[in-house]
C-alpha positions as CSV (number, residue, x, y, z in Angstrom):
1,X,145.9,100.0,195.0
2,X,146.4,98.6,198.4
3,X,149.6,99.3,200.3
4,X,152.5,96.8,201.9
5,X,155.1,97.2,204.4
6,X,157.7,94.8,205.7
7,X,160.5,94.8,208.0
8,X,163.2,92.3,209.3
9,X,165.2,94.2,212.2
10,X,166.9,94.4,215.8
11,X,164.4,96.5,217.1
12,X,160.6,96.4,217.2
13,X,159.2,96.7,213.8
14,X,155.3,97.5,215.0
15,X,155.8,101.1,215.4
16,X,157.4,101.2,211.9
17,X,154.8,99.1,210.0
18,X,152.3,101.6,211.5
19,X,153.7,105.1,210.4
20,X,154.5,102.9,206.7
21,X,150.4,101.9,206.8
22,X,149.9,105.8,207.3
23,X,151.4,106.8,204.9
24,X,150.3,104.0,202.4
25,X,146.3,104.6,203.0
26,X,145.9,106.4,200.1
27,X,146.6,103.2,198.1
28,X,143.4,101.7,200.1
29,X,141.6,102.1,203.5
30,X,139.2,99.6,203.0
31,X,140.5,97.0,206.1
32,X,144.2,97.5,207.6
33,X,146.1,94.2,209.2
34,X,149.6,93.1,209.9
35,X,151.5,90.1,211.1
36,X,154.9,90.1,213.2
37,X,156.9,87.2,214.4
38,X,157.7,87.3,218.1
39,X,160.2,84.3,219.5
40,X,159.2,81.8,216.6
41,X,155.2,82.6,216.9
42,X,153.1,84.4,214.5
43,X,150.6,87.3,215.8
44,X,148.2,88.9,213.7
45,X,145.8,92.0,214.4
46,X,143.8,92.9,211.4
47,X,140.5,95.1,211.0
48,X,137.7,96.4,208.9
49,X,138.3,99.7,208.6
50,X,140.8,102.2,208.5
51,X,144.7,102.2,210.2
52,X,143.8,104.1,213.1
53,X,141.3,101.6,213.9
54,X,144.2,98.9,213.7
55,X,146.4,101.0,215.7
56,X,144.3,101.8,218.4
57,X,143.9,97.6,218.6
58,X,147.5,97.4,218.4
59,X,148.1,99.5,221.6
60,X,145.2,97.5,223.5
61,X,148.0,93.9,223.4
62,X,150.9,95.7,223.8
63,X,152.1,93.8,220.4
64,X,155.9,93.8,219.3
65,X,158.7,92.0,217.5
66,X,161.5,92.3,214.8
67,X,159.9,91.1,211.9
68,X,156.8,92.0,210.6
69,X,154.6,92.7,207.5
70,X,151.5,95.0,207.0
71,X,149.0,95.8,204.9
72,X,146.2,98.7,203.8
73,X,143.5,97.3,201.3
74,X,141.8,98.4,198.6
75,X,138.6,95.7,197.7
76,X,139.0,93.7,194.7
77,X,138.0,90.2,195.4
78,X,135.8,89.9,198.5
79,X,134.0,92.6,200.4
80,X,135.6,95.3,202.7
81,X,135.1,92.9,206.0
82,X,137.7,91.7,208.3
83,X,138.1,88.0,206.4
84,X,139.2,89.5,203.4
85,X,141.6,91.8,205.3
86,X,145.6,91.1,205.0
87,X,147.5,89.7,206.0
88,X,146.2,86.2,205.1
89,X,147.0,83.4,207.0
90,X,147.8,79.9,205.9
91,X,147.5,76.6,209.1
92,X,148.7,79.3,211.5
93,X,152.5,79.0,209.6
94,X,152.3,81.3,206.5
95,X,151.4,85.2,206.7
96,X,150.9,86.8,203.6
97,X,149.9,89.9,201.9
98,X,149.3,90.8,198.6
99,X,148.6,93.9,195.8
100,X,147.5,92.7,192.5
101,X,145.0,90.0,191.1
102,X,144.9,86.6,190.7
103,X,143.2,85.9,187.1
104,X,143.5,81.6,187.6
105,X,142.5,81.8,190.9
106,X,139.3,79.8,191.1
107,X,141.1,77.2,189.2
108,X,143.7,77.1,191.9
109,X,141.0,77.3,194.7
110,X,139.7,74.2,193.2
111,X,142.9,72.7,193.4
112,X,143.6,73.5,196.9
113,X,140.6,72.7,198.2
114,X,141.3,68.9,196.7
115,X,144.1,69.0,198.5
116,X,142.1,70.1,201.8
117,X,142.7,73.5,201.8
118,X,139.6,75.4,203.1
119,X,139.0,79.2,202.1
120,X,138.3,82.2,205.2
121,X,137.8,84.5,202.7
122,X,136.3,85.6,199.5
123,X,139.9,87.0,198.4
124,X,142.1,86.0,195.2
125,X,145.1,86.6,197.9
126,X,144.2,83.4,199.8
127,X,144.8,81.0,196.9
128,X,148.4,82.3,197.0
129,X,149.4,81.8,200.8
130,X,147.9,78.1,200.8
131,X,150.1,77.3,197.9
132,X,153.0,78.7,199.5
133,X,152.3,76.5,202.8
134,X,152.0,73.4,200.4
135,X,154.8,73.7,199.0
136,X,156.9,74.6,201.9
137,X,155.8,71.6,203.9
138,X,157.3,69.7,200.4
139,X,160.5,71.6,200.5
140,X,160.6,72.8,204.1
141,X,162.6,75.9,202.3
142,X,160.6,79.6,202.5
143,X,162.0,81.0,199.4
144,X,161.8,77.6,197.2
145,X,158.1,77.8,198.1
146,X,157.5,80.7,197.0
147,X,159.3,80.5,193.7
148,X,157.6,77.3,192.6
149,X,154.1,78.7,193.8
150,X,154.5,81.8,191.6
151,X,155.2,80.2,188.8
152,X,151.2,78.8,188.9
153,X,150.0,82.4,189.5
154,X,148.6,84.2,186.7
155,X,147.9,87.9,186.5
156,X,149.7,91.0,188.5
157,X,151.4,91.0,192.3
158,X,153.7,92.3,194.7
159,X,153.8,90.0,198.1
160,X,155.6,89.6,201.3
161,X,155.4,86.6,203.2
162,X,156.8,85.6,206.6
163,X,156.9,82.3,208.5
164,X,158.2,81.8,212.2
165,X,159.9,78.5,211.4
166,X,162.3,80.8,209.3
167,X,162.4,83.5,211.7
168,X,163.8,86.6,210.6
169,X,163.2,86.1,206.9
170,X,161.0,88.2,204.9
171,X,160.3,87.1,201.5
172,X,158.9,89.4,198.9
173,X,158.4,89.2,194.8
174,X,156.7,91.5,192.3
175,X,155.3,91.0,189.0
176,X,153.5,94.2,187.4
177,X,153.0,95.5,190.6
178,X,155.3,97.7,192.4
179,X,157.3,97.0,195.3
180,X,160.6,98.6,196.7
181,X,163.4,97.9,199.2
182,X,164.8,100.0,201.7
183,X,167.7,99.6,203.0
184,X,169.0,100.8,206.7
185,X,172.2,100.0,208.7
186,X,171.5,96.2,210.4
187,X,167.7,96.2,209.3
188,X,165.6,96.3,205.9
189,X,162.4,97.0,204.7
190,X,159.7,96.6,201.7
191,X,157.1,98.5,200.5
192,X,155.1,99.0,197.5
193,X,156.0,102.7,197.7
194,X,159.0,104.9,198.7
195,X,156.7,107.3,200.9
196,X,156.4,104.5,203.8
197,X,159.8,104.1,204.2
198,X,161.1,107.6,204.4
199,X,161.3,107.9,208.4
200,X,163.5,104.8,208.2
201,X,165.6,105.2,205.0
202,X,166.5,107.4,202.2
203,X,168.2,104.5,200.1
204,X,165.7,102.1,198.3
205,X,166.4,99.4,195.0
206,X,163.1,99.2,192.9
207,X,162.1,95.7,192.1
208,X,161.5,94.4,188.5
209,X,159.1,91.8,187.1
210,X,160.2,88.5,188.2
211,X,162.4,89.5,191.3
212,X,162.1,87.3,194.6
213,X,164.2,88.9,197.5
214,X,164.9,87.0,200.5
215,X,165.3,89.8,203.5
216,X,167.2,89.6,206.3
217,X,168.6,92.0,208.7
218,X,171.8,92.2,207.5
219,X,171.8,90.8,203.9
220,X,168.8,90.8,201.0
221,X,169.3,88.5,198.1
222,X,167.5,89.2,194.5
223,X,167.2,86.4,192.6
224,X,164.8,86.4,188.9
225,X,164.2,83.4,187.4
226,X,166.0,81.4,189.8
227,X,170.0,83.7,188.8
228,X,171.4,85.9,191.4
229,X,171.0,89.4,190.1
230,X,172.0,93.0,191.2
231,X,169.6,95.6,191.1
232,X,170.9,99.7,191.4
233,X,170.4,101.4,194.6
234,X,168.6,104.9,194.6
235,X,168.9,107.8,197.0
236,X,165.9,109.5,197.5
237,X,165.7,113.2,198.3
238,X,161.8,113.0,199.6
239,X,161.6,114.4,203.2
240,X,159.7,112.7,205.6
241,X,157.5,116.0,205.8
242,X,156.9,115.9,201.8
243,X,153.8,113.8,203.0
244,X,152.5,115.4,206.3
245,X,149.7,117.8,206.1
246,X,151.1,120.5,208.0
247,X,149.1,123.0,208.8
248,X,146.3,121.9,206.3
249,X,143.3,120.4,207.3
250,X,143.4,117.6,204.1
251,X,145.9,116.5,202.0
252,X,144.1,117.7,199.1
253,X,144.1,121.1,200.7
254,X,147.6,121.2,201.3
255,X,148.5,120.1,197.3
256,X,145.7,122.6,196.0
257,X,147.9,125.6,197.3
258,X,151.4,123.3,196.0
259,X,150.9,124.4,193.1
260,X,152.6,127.4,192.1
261,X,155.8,125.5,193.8
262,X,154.8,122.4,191.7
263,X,154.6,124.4,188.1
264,X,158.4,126.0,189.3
265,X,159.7,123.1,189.6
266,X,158.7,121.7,186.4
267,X,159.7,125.0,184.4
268,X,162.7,124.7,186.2
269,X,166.2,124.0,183.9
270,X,163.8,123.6,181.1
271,X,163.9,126.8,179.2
272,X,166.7,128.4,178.1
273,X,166.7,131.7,176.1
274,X,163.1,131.8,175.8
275,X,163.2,128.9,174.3
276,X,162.1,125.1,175.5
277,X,164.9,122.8,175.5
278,X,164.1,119.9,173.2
279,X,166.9,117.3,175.5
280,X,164.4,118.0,178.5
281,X,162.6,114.7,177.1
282,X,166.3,112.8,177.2
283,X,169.3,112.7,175.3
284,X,168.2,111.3,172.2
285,X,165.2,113.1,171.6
286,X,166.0,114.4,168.4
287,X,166.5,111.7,166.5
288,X,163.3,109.8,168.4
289,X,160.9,113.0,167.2
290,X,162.8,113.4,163.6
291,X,160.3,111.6,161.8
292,X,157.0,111.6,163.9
293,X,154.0,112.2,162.3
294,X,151.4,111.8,164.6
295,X,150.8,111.3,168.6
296,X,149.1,108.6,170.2
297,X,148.0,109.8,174.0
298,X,147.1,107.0,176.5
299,X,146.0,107.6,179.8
300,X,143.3,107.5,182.8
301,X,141.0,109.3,184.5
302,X,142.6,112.9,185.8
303,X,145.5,112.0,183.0
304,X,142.9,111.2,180.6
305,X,141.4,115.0,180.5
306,X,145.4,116.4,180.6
307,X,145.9,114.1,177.6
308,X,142.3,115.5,175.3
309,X,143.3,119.1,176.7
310,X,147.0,118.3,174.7
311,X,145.6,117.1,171.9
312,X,144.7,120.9,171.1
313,X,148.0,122.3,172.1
314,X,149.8,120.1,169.8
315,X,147.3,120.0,166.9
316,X,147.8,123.7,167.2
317,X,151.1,124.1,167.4
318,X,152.9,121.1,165.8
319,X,150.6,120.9,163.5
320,X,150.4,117.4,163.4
321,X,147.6,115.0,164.3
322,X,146.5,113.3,167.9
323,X,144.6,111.5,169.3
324,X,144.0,110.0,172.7
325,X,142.4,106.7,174.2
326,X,141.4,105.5,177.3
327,X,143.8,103.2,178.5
328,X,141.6,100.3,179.2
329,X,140.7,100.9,176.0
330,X,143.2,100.7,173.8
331,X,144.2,97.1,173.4
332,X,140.8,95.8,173.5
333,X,139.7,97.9,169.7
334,X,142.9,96.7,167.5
335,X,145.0,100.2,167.1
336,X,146.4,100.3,163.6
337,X,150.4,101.0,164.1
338,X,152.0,103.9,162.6
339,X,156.0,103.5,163.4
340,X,156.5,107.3,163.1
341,X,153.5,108.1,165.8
342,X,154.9,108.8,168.9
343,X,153.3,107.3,171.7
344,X,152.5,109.3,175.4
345,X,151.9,107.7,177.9
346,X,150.5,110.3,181.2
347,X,150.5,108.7,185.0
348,X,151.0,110.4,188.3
349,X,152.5,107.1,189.6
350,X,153.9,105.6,186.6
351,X,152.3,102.2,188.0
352,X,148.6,102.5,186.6
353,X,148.4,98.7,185.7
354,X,145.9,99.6,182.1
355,X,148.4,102.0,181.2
356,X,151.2,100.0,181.5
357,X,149.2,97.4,179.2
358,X,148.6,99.6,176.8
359,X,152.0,101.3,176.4
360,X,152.9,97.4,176.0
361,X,150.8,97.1,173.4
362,X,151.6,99.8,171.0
363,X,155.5,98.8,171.4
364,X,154.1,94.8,170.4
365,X,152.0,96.8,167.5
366,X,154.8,98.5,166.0
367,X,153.8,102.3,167.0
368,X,156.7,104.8,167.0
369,X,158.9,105.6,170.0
370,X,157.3,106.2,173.5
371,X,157.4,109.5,176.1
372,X,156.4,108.8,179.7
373,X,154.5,112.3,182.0
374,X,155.5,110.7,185.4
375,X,155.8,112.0,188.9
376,X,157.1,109.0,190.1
377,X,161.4,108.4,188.9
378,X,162.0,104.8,188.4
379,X,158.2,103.8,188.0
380,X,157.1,100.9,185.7
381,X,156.2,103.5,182.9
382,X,159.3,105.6,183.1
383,X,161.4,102.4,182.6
384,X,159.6,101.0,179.9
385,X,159.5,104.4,177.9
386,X,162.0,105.8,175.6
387,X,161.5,109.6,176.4
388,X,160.6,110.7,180.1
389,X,159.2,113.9,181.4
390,X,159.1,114.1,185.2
391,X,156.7,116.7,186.4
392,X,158.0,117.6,189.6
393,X,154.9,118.0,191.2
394,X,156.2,116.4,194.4
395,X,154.0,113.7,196.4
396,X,150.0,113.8,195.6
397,X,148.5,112.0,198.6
398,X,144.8,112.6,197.9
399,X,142.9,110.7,195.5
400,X,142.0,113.7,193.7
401,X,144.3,114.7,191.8
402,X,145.3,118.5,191.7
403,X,149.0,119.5,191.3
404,X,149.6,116.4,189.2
405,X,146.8,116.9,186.7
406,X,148.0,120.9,186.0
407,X,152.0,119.8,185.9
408,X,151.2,116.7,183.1
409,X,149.0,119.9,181.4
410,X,152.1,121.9,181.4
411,X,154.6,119.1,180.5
412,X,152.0,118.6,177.4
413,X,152.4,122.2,176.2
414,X,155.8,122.2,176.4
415,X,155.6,118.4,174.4
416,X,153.6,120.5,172.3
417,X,156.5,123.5,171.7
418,X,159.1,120.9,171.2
419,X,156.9,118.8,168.6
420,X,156.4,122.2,166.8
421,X,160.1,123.4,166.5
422,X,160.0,120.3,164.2
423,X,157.7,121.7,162.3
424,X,159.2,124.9,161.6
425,X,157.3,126.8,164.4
426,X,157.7,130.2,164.2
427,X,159.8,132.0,167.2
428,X,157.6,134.4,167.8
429,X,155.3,131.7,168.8
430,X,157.5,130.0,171.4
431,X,158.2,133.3,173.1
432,X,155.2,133.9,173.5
433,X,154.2,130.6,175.2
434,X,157.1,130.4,177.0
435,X,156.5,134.0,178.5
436,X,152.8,132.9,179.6
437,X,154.5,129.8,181.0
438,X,156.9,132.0,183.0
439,X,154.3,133.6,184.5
440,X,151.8,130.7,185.4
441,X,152.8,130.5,188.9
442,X,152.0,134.1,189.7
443,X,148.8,133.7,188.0
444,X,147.9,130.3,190.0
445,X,149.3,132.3,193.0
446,X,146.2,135.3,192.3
447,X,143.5,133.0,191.6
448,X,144.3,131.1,194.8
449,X,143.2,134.6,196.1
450,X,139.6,133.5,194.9
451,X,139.6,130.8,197.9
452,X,137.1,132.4,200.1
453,X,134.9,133.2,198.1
454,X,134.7,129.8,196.4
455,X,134.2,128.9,200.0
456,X,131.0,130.9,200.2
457,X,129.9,129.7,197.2
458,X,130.1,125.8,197.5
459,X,127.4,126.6,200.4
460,X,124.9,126.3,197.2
461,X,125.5,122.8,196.4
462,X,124.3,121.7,199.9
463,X,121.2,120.1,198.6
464,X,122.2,119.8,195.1
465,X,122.2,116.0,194.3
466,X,123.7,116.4,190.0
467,X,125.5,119.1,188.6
468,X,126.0,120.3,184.9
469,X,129.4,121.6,183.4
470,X,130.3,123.3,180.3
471,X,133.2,124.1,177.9
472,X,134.1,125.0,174.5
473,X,137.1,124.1,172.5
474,X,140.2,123.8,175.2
475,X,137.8,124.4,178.6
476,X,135.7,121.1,177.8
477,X,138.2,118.8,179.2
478,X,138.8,121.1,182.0
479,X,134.7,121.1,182.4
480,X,135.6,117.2,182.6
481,X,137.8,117.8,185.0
482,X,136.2,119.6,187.2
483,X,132.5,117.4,187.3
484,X,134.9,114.5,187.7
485,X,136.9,116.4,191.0
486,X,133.0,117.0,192.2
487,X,131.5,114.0,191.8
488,X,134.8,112.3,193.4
489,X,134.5,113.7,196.7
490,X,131.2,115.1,197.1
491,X,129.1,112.3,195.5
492,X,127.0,115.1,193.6
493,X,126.8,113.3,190.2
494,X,128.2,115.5,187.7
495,X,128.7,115.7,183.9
496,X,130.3,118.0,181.6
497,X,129.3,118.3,178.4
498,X,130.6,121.2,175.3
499,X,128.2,124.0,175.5
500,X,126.9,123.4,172.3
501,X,125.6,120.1,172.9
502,X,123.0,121.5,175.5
503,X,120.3,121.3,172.8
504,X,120.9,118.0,171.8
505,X,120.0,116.3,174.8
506,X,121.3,117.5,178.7
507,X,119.0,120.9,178.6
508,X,116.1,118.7,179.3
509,X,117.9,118.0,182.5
510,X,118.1,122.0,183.3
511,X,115.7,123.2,185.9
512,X,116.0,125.8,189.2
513,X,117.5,122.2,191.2
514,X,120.2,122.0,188.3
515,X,123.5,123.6,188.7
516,X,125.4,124.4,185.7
517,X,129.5,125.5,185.9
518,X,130.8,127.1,183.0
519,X,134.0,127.4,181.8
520,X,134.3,131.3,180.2
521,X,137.5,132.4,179.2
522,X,137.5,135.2,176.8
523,X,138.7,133.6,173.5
524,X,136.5,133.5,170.2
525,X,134.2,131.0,171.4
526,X,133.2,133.0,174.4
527,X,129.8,134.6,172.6
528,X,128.6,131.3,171.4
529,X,129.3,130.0,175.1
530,X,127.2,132.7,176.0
531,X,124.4,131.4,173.6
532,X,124.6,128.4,175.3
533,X,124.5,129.8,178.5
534,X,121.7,132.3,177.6
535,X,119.6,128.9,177.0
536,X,120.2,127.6,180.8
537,X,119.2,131.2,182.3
538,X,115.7,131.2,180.1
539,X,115.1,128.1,181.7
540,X,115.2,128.9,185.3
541,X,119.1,127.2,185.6
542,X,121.2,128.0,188.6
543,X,124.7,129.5,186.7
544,X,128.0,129.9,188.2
545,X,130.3,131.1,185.4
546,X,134.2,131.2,185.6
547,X,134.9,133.9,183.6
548,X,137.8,136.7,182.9
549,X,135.3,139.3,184.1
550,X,131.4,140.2,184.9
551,X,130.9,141.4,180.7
552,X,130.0,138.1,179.8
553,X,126.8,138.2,181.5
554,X,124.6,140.3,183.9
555,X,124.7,138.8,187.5
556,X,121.3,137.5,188.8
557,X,120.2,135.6,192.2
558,X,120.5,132.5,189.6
559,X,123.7,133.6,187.9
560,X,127.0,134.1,189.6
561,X,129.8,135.2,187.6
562,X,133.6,134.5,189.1
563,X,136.0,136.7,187.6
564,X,139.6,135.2,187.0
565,X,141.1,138.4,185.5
566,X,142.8,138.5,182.6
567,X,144.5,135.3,181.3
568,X,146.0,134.4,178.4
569,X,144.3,132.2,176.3
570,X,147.3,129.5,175.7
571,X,147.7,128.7,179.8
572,X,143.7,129.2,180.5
573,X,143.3,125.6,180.9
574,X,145.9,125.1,183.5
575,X,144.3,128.1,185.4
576,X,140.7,127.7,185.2
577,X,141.0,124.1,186.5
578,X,142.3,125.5,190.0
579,X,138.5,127.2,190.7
580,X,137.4,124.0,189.9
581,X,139.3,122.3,192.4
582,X,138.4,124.5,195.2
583,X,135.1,124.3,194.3
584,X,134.6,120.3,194.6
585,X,137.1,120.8,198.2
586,X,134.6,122.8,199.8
587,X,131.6,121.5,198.5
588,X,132.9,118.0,199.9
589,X,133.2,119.9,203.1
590,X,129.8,120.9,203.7
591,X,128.6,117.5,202.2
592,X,130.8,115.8,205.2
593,X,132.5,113.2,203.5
594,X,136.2,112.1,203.5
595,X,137.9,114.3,201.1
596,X,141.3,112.6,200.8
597,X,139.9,108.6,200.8
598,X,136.5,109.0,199.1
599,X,134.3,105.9,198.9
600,X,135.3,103.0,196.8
601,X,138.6,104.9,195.7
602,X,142.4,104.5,195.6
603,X,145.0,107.3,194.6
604,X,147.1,104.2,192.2
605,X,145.3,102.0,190.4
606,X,147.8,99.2,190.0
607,X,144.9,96.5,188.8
608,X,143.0,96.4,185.8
């Protein structure tokens, strides 16, 4: 959540913190600001709203300089107005801005304002600058006040501060929340992810808990707790147009039709001899699964319904149990440790701050060894982890997930191979996954074909205010899925339920205003999904089923059936979650709102 850019440099950095802002706004598009320092005087444009907004301000003064730092937010503490906006400013001498949350902070507001500090704002963030600014007037040192200001902050940031009594300084520390460094040729940079800095650089170092880097044009020094240290430097191979729309109208768009690309490159080097290679998890994979027993899943939101629609690919195929928790869960209901359950952690940005916590918490516990699902290298969870799995899906700038929710679901079936083979699978079995898995991206590919007449359907849901799905077996935590995608950026509140829990409560919801999608594959629960369904129709229910052809039920005015052709049953999930996404895309069209921010959203949830 929230997004930071610095830079210390020759040239005018204002230009720069803008493209980094763009391409940080899915982080948070709440209120946009930055502050430069131009011939030892601090500027500072900030506004409610979104970065166009900012940059459009920006033009209007004619702003430049060589240092600068910027900010997108996401509200935490404080509404979405321009006081709480970053950066935040301390007596005029200290600009600061901030990702994370302060958990002491209104005992250090107390504090402050004893010493005669008075509060703009209704932010955490603020406690943190006016600390900085007291202890720099005791130390008149930048960096030493910083240091001896974070050690009174408790709970999660990444900050970078400026002051333009220390001009051409940029000072920046992280702890639990990300932050990076790029590096160019006489000028440096930091964000709090690679994607802002790709125009400028292609080299980065990623930041650890406890680092303080002091940036200057032509040198950056890491220190953690107070000792020099070295950190590696990365080259990263994202293009700058890995994050432009293109010819797509939304970002979610453009990922939507990713996909088939996205699934290659996560099949890719991965099977061998139709077989899945067991070293795909790392080098010491055997020895780490030898002895595991069970599976422990942990994960959030999108991840969350990738992680309950593993569970039945490995209790079916490795025979062994698993179960999976809400993250924010997990260390709040005292887990009992089992040392030979292996732990999996799912994450599109490997940063997701009650994630993190609770993969923390099972290695305190005792649990057996841990396997991060990341699309992010060198994330917080990939690092901490024993086992890594990068999906490949490439970069997911829309808040709703797409491409990285049906990657983690194939990464899980291929856990879920690998997990089996040490349990004696049978050969016949991998082949014949691995041959559906071969051809999942032609099959995504052919149901993409169903766009236009999604399109045409989504034209129903104009008025429609709640929406009902249903799933059996597998297809309930893609029904999950899909009411989440809907209510996420259409604001139509949606549920899912298994079909056979109609009767026990949500048919009393079922009228002719009461849409209900259904999840139909043909597998042996698809008669008593028609039950269920038969039990919407006879009450006057709008259906739309997703189905592998028009058998399953006679099409009505109130019952459209959406054929997906023939799929086999072991990759259905992965395919009948694309409709879904299309179908929450245009529906959130016609409702007008902002497909790739929604209200109240961020893409990375790096707070608890």
């Amino acid at each position: 959540m929230c997004g930071i850019i610095g830079a210390v440099a020759e040239r005018d950095v204002v230009p720069i913190l803008i493209e980094g802002l763009k391409r940080l706004e899915y982080r948070g598009y709440d209120s946009a600001g930055l502050a430069v320092i131009d011939q030892q005087s601090l500027k500072s444009k900030k506004v409610s709203g979104k970065v166009a907004k900012l940059e459009q301000e920006i033009k209007d003064t004619l702003l430049s300089a060589p240092t600068g730092i910027a900010h997108t937010r996401w509200a935490t503490h404080g509404k979405a107005n321009y006081e709480n906006a970053h950066p935040q400013i301390s007596k005029e001498l200290i600009a600061l801005v901030h990702n994370g949350i302060v958990e002491n902070y209104s005992k250090l507001r107390l504090q402050l304002e004893q010493w005669g500090y008075e509060f703009n704002s209704k932010t955490d963030t603020e406690v943190i600058v006016h600390l900085i600014h007291y202890h720099f007037n005791q130390s008149n040192d930048l960096l030493t006040a910083v240091r001896t200001s974070l050690q009174s902050i408790e709970g999660t940031y990444a900050i970078a501060v400026i002051n333009p009594e220390v001009p051409g300084h940029l000072i920046a520390a992280r702890h639990g929340s990300p932050l990076v460094i790029g590096i160019g040729i006489g000028e440096h940079f930091i964000a709090s992810d690679i994607a802002a800095l790709i125009p400028v650089t292609q080299k980065f170092i990623f930041l650890e808990d406890g680092d303080i880097v002091d940036l200057q044009r032509n040198s950056f020094k890491i220190t953690n707790s107070g000792n020099p240290v070295k950190r590696a430097i990365h080259i990263s191979q994202l293009q700058a147009n890995a994050v432009e729309r293109g010819q797509y109208r939304h970002y979610m768009y453009k990922e939507i039709f990713e996909q088939p690309q996205a699934i290659k490159n996560t099949i890719e080097n991965r099977i061998h001899n139709s077989s899945i290679l067991e070293t795909i998890f790392g080098p010491s994979t055997h020895k780490l699964l030898k002895n595991i027993n069970s599976v422990q899943i942990i994960a959030c939101g999108t991840s969350y319904h990738a992680g309950l629609t593993g569970r039945y690919w490995i209790e079916k195929f490795a025979k062994i149990p698993c179960t999976v928790e809400i993250a924010s869960e997990f260390r709040y209901r005292n887990p009992l440790p089992n040392s030979q359950t292996l732990v999996v952690t799912l994450s599109q940005s490997g940063e997701t701050a009650d994630t993190l916590a609770a993969l923390n918490e099972a290695k305190q516990l005792g649990f057996g060894p841990s396997l991060a699902i990341c699309n992010v290298p060198e994330s917080a969870i990939v690092r901490m982890s024993d086992m890594v799995l990068m999906t490949h899906a490439g970069p997911e700038i829309g808040v709703a997930s797409t491409k990285a929710f049906t990657t983690q679901l194939l990464s899980l079936l291929m856990l879920a191979v690998v997990l089996g083979k040490h349990n004696n699978m049978d050969h016949k079995i991998e082949h014949r996954i691995v041959d559906a898995i071969n051809i999942l991206p032609a099959q995504i590919e052919n149901v993409l074909k169903l766009n236009s007449i999604i399109e045409q359907l989504a034209g129903d849901f104009a008025d429609k205010q709640h929406a009902l799905f249903l799933g059996r077996g597998i297809h309930y935590p893609i029904a999950m899925e899909g009411a989440l995608k809907l209510k996420e950026i259409s604001y139509i509140h949606a549920e899912a339920y298994p079909a056979g829990e109609l009767k026990h409560g949500p048919l009393a919801l079922v009228d002719s205003k009461m849409p209900v999608i259904a999840v139909a594959p043909n597998n042996i629960l698809q008669e008593k999904l028609k039950s269920n369904l038969q039990e919407v129709q006879a009450r006057g229910g709008q259906l739309y089923i997703f189905a592998n052809h028009r058998a399953i039920m006679q099409e009505l005015d109130y019952v459209k059936v959406i054929e997906l052709g023939e799929v086999d049953d072991i990759i259905s999930p992965i395919i009948y979650s694309i409709p879904l996404q299309l179908l929450a895309y245009y529906v959130a069209l016609i409702k007008g709102t902002d497909v790739d921010k929604p209200r109240n959203l961020a893409k990375s949830v790096t707070v608890e």
